[in-house]
C-alpha positions in Angstrom: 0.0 0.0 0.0 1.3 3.7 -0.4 1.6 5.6 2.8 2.7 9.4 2.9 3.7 10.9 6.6 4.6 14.0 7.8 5.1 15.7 11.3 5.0 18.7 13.0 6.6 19.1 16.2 6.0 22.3 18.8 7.7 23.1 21.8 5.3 23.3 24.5 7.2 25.4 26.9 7.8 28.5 24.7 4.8 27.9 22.7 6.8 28.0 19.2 7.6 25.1 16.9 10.6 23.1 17.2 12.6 24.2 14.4 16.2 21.6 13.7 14.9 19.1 15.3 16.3 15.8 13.5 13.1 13.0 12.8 13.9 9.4 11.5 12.1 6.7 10.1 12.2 3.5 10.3 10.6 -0.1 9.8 10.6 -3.4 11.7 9.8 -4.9 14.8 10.4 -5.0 18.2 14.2 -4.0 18.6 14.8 -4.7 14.9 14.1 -1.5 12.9 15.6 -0.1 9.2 16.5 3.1 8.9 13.9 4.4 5.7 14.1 8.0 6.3 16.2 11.0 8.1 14.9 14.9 7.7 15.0 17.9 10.2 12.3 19.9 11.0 11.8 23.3 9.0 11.5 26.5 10.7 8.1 26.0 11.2 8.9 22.8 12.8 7.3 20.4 10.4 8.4 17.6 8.3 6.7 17.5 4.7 5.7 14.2 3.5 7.7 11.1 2.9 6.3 8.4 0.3 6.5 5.2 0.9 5.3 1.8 -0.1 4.5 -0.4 3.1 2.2 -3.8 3.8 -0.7 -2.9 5.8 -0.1 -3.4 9.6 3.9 -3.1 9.3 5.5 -1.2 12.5 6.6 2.3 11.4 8.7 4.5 14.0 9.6 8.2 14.1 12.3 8.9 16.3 12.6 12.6 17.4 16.2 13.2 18.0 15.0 15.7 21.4 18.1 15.5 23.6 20.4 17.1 20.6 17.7 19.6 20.0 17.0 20.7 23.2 21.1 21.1 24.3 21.7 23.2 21.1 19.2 25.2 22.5 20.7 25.5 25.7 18.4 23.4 28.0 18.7 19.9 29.3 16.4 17.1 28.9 15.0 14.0 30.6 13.5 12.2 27.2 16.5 12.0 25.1 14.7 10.8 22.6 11.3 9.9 21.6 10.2 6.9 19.6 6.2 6.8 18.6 5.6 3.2 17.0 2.2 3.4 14.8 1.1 1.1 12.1 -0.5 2.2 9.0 -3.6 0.1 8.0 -4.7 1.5 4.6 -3.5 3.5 1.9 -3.4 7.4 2.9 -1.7 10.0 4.7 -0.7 9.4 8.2 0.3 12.6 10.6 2.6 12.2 13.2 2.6 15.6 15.5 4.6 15.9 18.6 4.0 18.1 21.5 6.9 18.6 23.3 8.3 20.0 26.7 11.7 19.0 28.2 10.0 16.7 30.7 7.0 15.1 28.5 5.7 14.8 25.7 2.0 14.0 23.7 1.7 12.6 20.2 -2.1 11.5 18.4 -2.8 10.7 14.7 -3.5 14.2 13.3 -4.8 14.8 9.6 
């Protein structure tokens, strides 16, 4: 099935997007995941979409690279990084936002 994906990730605590922040992503299972995709946000913080060809029900991850991003901005971190698993069912575009804060974070399936 075709998939396209895209992100958009905002810093919670200054209420602006996360602009440079590095997002993979990858395929696989459990510990066992391929590299597919690398991209940084833009200054709006969003990644535009990637296209790929997937089976339905295949483990797709996005890895936000958060500890890199938040020391460049002078801050420290408890999440060094953030991995949201999701797995794409049907043919479409999948939305993978990330709300983020340097002690949490919230993800959902946006549109």
């Amino acid at each position: 099935m075709n998939v396209s994906i895209s992100s958009h990730v905002l810093n919670l605590e200054l209420g602006k997007p996360a602009a440079g922040l590095e997002i993979t992503l990858s395929q696989g299972e459990a510990d066992d995941f391929v590299l597919l995709e690398r991209a940084v946000t833009d200054g709006d913080g969003r990644v535009g979409r990637w296209e790929l060809v997937c089976k339905a029900g295949v483990t797709l991850r996005m890895s936000f690279a958060t500890a890199a991003w938040f020391e460049a901005n002078g801050q420290s971190v408890f999440y060094p990084q953030v991995h949201v698993d999701f797995c794409p069912n049907e043919t479409g575009h999948y939305h993978i936002p990330l709300l983020l804060n340097r002690h949490g974070y919230s993800t959902y399936r946006g549109s």
